[in-house]
GUMI-780180 format. One record per residue: x, y, z of N, C-alpha, C in turn; residue in one letter. Coordinates in steps of 0.001 Angstrom, whole numbers, padded with zeros to 6 digits, always signed. Atoms other than C-alpha are relative to their C-alpha. Example, Ala and Ser with C-alpha at 12.3 -4.5 7.8 and 13.67 -1.06 7.14 Angstrom:
REM GUMI-780180
+000890-001190+000000+012300-004500+007800+000900+001200+000000A
-000820-001190-000060+013670-001060+007140-000770+001090+000730S
//
This chain:
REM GUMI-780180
+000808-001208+000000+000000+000000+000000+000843+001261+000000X
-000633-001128-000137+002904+002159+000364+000724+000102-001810X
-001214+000363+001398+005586+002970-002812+001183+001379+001327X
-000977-000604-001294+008519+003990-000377+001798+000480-001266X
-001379-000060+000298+011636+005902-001647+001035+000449+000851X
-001267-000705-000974+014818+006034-000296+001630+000693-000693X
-001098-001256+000322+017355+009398-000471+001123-000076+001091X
-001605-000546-000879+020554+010695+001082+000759-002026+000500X
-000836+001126+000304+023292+008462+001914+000329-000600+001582X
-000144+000969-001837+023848+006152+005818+001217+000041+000000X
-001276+000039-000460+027036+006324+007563-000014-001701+000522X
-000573+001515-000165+028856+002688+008287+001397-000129+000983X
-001391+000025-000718+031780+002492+011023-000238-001764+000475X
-000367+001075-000781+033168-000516+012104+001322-000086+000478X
-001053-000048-000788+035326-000629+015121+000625-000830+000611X
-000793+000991-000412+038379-002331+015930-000212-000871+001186X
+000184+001482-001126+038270-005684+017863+000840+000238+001152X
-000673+000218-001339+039529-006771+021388+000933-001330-000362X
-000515+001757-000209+042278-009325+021541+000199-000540+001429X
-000003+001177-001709+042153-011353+024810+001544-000882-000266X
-001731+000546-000264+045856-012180+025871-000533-000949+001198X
-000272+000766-001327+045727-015188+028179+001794-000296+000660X
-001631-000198-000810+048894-014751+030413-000079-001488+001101X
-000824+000482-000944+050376-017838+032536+000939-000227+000644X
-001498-000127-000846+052675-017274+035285+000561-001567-000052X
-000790+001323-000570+055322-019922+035776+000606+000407+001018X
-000445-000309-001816+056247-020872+038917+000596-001385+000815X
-000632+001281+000043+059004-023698+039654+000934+000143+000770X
-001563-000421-000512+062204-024668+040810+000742-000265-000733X
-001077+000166+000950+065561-024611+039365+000034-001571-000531X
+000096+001254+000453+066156-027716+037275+001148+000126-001191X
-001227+000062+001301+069160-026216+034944-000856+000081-001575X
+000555+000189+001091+066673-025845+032433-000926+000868-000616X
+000456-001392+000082+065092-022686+030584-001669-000115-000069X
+001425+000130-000279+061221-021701+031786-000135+001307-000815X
+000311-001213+000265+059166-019253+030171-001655+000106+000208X
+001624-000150-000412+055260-017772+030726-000357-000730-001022X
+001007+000374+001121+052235-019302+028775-000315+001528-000233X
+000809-000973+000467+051217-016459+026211-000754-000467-001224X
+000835+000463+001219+048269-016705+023750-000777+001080-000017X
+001323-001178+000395+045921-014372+022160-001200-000883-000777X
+001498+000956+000955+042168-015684+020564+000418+000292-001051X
+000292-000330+001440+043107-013667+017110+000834-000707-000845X
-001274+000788+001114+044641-015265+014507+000988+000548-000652X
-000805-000844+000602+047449-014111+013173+001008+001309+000872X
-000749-001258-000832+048340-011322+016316+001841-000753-000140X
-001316+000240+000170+051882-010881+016457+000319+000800+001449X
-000524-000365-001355+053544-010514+020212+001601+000732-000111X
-001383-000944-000343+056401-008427+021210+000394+000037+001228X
-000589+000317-001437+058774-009242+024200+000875+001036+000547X
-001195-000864-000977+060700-007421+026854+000109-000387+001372X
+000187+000270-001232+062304-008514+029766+000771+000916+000788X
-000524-001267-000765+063461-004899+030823-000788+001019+000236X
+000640-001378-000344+061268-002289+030684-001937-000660-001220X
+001374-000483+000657+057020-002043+029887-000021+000426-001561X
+000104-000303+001320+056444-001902+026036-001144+000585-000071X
+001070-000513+000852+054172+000842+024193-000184+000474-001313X
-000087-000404+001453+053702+002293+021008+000998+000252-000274X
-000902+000045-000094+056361+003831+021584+001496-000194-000386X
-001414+000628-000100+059178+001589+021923-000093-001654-000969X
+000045+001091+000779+057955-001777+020448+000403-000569-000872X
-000693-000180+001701+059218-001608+017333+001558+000360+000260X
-001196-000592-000234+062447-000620+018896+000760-001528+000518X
-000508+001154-000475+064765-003581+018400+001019-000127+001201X
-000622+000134-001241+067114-002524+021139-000855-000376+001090X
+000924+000055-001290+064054-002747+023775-001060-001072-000160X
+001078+000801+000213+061744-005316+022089+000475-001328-001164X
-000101+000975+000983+061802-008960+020498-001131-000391-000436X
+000930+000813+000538+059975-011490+018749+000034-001161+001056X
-000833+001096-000915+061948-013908+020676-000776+000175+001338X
+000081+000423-001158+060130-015028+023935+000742-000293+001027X
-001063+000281-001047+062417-014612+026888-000269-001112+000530X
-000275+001134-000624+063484-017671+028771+000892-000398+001297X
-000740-000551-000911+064954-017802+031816+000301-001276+001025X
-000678+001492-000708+066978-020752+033886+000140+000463+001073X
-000256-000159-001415+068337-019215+037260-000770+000654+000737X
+000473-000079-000657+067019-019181+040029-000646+001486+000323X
+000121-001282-000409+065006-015830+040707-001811+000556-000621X
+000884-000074+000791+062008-013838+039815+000029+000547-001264X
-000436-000708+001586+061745-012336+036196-001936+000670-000353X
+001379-000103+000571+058902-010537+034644+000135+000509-001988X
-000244-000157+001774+058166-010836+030619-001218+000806-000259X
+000676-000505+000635+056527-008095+029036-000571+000201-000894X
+000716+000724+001428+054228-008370+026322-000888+001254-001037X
+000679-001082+000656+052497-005965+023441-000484-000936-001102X
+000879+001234+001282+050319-007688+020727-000456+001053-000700X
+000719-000651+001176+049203-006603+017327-001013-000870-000683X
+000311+000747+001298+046970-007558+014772-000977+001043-001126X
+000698-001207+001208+045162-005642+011689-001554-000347+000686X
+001726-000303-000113+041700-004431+012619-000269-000343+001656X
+000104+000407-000960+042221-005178+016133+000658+001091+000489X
-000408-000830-001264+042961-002769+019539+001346-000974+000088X
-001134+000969-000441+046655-003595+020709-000698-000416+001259X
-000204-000154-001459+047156-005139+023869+001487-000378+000790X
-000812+000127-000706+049386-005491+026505-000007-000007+001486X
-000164+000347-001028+050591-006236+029981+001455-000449+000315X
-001262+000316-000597+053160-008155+031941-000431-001240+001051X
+000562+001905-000653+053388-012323+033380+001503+000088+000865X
-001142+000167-000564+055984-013361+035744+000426-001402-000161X
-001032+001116-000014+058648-015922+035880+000631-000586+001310X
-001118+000395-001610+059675-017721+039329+000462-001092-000198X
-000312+001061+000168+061840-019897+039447+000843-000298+001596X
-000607-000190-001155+062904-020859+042948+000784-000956+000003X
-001027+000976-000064+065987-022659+044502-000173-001314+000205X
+000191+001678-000396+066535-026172+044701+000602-000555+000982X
-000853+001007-001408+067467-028604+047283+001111-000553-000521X
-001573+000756-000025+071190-029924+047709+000326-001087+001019X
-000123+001186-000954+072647-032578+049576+001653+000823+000439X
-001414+000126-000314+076174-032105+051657+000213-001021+000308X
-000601+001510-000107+078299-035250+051244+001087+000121+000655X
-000526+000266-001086+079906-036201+054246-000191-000789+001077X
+000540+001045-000740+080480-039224+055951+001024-000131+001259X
-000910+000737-001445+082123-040799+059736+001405+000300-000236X
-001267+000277-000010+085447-040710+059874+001028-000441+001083X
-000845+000133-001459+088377-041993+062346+001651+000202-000229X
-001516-000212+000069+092194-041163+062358+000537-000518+001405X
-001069-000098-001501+094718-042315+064532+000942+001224+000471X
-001120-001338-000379+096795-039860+066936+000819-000054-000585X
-001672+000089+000713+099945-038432+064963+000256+001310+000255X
-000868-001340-000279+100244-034750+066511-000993+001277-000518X
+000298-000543+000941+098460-033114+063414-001439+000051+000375X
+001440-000312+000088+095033-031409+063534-000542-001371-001276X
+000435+000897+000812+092364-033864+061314-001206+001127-000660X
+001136-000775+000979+090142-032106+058798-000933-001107-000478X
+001241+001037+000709+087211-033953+056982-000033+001229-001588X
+000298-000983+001582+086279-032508+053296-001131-000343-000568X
+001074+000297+000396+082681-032400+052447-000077+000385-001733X
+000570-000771+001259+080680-031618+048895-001101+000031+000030X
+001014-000435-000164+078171-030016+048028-000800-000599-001792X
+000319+000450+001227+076147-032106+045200-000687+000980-001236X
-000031-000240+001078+075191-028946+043381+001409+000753-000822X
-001631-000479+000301+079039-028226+043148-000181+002119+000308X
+000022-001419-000094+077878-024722+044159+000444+000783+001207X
-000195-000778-000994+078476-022205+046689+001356-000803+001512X
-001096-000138-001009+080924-021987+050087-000322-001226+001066X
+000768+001328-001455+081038-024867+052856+000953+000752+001252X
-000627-000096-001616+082330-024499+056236-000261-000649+001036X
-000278+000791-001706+083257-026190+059504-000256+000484+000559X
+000291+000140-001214+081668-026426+062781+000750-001202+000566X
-000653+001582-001007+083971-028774+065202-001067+000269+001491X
+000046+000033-001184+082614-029844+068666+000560-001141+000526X
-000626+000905-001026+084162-031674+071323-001639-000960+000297X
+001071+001201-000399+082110-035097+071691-001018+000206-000833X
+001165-000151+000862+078699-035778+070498-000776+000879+000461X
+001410-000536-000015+076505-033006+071337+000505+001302-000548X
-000398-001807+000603+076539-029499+069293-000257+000676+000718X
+000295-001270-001081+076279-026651+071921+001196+000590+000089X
-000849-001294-000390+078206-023291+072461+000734-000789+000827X
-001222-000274-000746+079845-024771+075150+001070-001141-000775X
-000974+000893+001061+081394-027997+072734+000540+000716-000843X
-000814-000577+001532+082281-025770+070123+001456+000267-000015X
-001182+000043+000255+085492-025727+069168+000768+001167-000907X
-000615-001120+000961+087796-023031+067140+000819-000522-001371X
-000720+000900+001194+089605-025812+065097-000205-000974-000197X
-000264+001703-000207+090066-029482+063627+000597-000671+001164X
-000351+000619-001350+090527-031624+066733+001518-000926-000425X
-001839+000598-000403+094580-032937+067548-000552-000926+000573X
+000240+000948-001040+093570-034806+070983-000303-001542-000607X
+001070+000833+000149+092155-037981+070765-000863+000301+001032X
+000979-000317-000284+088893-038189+071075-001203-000388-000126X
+000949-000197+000518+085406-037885+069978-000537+001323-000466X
-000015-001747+000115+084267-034881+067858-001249-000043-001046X
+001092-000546+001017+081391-033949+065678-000196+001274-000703X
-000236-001253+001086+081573-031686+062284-001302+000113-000662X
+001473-000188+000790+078763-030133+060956+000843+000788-001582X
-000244-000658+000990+079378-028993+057304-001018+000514-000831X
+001116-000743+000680+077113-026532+055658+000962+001138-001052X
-000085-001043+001581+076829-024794+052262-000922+000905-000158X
+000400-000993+000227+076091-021719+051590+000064+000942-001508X
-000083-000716+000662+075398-018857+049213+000283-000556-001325X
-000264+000666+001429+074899-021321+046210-001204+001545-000823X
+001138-000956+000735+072998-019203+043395-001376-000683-000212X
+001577+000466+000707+070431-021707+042436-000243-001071+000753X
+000454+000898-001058+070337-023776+045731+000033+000622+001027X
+000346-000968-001330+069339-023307+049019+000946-001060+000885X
-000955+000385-000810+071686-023453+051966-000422-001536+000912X
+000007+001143-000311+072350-027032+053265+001049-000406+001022X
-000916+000269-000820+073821-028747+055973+000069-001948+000408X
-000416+001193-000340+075418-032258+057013+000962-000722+001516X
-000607+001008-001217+076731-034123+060305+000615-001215+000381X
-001322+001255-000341+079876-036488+061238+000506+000090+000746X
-001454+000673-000299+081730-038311+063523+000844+000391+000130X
-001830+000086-000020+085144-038062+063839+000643-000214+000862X
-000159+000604-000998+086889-040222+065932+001986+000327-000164X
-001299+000237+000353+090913-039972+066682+000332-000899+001316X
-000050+001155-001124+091932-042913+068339+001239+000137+000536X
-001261+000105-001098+095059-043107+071002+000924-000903-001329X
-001336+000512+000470+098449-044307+069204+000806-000749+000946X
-000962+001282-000735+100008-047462+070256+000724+000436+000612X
-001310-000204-000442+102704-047344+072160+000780-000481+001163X
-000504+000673-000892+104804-049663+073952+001928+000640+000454X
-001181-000297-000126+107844-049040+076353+000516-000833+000790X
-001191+000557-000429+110481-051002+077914+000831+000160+001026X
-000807-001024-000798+112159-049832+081159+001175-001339-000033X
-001620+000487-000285+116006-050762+081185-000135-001065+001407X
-000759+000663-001376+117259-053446+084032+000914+000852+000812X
-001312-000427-000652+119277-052448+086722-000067-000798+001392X
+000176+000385-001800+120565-053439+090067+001246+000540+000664X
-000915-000162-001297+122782-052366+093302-000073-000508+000935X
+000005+000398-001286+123688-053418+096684-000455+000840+000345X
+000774-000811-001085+120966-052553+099292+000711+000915+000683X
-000873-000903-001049+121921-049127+100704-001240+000597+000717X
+000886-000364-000691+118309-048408+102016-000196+000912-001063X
+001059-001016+000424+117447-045690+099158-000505-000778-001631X
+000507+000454+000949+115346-046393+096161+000992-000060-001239X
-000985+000221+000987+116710-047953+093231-000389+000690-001407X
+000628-001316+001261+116090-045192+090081+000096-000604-000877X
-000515+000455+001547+115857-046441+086604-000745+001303-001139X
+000338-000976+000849+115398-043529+084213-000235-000419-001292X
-000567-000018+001329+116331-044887+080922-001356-001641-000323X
+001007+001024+000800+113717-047269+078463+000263+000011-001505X
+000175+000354+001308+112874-048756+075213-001042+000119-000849X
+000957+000414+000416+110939-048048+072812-000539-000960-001122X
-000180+001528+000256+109647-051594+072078-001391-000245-000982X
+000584+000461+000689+106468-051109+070097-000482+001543-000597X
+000429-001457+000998+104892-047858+067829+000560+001131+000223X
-000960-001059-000516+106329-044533+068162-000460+000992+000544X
+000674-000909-000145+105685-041178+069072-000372+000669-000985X
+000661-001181+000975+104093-038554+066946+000836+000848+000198X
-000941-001050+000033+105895-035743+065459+000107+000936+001025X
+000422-001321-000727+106635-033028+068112+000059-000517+001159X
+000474+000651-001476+105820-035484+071129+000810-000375+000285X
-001334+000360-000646+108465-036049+073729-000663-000640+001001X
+000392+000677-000553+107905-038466+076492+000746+000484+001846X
-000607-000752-000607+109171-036500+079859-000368-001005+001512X
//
């Protein structure tokens, strides 16, 4: 019933899309082996841009000193954060920032019993540290129990009984560790001999100064008085 005409001309915009970045943190321990975030966008085709120094924007992105293609990756121990900028045609950028942890790992200190015989000479022990990393150091105590008042300033001479604690420290990509031994130094043989002698009874004791020594020796340094 109508006859309808249509004049002048309609406007048409169509406005750029959203891309949805899904970011996953990683979050581990050392393992010697390079970690990096989960990144993904829904659009097809976006193209990402990395930085693991400074926030990317228009900007800088494009700036190969400050931005890759290349997905950072990162092995030692620590936190890290990877920065991210996404493109794609007909699409809003986006951007943000995911993190990277990678925490230390457990070590072992190897160190076992030990016993020496007396010979004069302090006795050391020599631990390791199975990630070959960082500093060790000695604790001596006198006997078996660790306390301030056992503690000791050096490797034990005496014979004895002694207990060494050895701990590692200040590894980069392990965490500080510690281990406990033993250490026994046993008494040194040692047989002696006293000389014969004799006099006619004059009523005072009969002296014998002089001996043999008839079975192991002394230790360097050690005189027998």
């Amino acid at each position: 019933d109508y006859a309808v005409t249509i004049s002048g001309e309609g406007t048409y915009s169509i406005t750029n899309g959203t891309i949805r970045v899904t970011a996953t943190e990683y979050n581990g321990t050392f393992d010697n082996a390079g970690h990096t975030a989960g990144l993904t966008a829904d659009v097809s085709g976006a193209k990402f841009y990395y930085s693991k120094d400074q926030q990317l924007t228009a900007a800088n992105y494009t700036d190969q000193a400050v931005a890759s293609g290349q997905k950072p990756s990162f092995k030692q121990a620590g936190s890290y954060t990877i920065y991210y900028y996404v493109t794609a045609e007909n699409y809003n950028v986006a951007s943000g920032s995911v993190k990277v942890n990678i925490s230390k790992s457990n070590q072992e200190v190897i160190l076992s019993d030990s016993s020496f015989e007396y010979d004069g000479s302090a006795h050391t022990v020599t631990a390791a540290a199975s990630s070959l990393e960082g500093q060790i150091v000695y604790g001596w105590y006198k006997g078996d129990t660790v306390s301030e008042n056992a503690k000791m300033t050096s490797a034990p001479v005496q014979a004895g009984t002694y207990t060494v604690i050895a701990s590692v420290t200040g590894a980069a990509d392990y965490l500080d560790a510690q281990k406990q031994a033993r250490v026994t130094v046993t008494q040194r043989p040692l047989t002696l001999t006293a000389d014969s002698a004799s006099k006619v009874y004059d009523g005072q004791p009969l002296q014998m100064k002089s001996y043999q020594t008839t079975g192991g020796s002394l230790a360097n340094g050690d005189t027998i008085v």
